[in-house]
Phi, psi and omega in degrees: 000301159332318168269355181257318171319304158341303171273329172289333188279304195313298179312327139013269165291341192268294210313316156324298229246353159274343190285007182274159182217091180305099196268335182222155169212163182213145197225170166210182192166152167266353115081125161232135186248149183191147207196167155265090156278207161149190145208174205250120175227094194304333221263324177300303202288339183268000168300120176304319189274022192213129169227132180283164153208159148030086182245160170244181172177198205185157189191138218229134174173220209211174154179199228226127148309163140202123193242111163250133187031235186271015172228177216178155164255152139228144205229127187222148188226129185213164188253140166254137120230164199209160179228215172158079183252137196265151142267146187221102186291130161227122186042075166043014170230139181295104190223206187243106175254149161233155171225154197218156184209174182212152198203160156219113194284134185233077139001148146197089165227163155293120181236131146258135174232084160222149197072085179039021195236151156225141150271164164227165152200126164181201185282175136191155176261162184231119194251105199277125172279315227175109159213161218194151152216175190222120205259100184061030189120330187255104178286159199208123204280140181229011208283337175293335183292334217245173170269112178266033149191163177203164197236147194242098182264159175215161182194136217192158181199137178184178189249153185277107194267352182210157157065220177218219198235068200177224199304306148192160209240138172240133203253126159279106207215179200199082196253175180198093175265183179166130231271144168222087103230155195288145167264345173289144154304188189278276198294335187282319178301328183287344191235000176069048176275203338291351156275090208280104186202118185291335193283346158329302191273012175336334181261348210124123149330141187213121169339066185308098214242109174291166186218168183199132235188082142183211164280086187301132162219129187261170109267097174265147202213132191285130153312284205159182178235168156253160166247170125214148217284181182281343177264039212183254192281153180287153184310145179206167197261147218226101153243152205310000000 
């Protein structure tokens, strides 16, 4: 008897829960990112006295979902910092520049997510805290020179590495940005940062586009949904 209540209830329950008609789902989560930053200044890149390299950086926060079935907004709000380091001959010696910067970055893409997998794409803005650089030990706050935000396009894909895609999940990813607005200002193009040297520009001022390369990890946790049922009735909100 116990087992046929059981099985009445269960059938029940599938029954319910097909009679649902899913119109929304909100999802939230924590996130970090680490990498190879920097930015791209052709005028830089063609300096005979400059050779780039590598800089890393990172970057740490949350967001927010909002989904219909397998497409979706997400909104991520994340604390940055970033680099961008030179070898740099002066008067025939070799020494090091870097400029470090800080940020606080605001997401808005389009994801499609399905069979554990996502694409993303979209803008993000940058609201520049500090940026500063430092030429042979010695540092220099440059932040009157710089924008205080600059845009962004990113674009990323990776797999759901824990759980699923549903109450919650852990996401493994691969992004790529990269700046399509200047990050020098009105006075840093007049003073020619960011490397302030004339023989640099020899061609013209040239634009400066920060970049970003590397690995996104999500830990995500479903909110709920709204349903509404098929025969109807209002929609109401559902939680995971």
């Amino acid at each position: 008897m116990k087992n046929i209540l059981f099985i009445i209830f269960l059938f029940a329950g599938l029954n319910y829960v097909h009679s649902q008609k899913q119109i929304v789902w909100f999802d939230a989560g924590l996130k970090a990112q680490y990498g190879a930053t920097g930015f791209y200044n052709s005028a830089m890149g063609n300096f005979s006295d400059l050779n780039y390299r590598i800089g890393t950086g990172y970057s740490f926060g949350g967001k927010i979902g909002i989904n219909f079935r397998y497409n979706g907004l997400a909104i991520d709000v994340m604390y940055n910092k970033a680099s961008q380091p030179f070898d740099y001959t002066v008067n025939d010696q070799q020494t090091n520049l870097q400029y470090d910067w800080n940020s606080i970055d605001v997401y808005a893409l389009f994801r499609h997510a399905k069979n554990l997998g996502y694409f993303e794409i979209g803008p993000k803005i940058s609201f520049v805290d500090n940026v500063s650089d430092n030429l042979g030990g010695v540092d220099q706050d440059r932040s009157p020179l710089y924008n205080k935000n600059f845009f962004s396009g990113v674009i990323g894909f990776g797999a759901n590495i824990i759980g699923n895609d549903g109450a919650f999940s852990g996401i493994l990813g691969l992004r790529f940005e990269y700046g399509f607005t200047d990050f020098v200002n009105e006075d840093g193009k007049t003073l020619g940062a960011p490397l302030i040297n004339p023989a640099v520009y020899t061609d013209g001022y040239k634009s400066t586009a920060p970049a970003f390369a590397g690995i996104v990890f999500e830990i995500n946790w479903g909110i709920g949904y709204f349903a509404k049922a098929q025969c109807g009735a209002r929609s109401k909100f559902i939680k995971f």
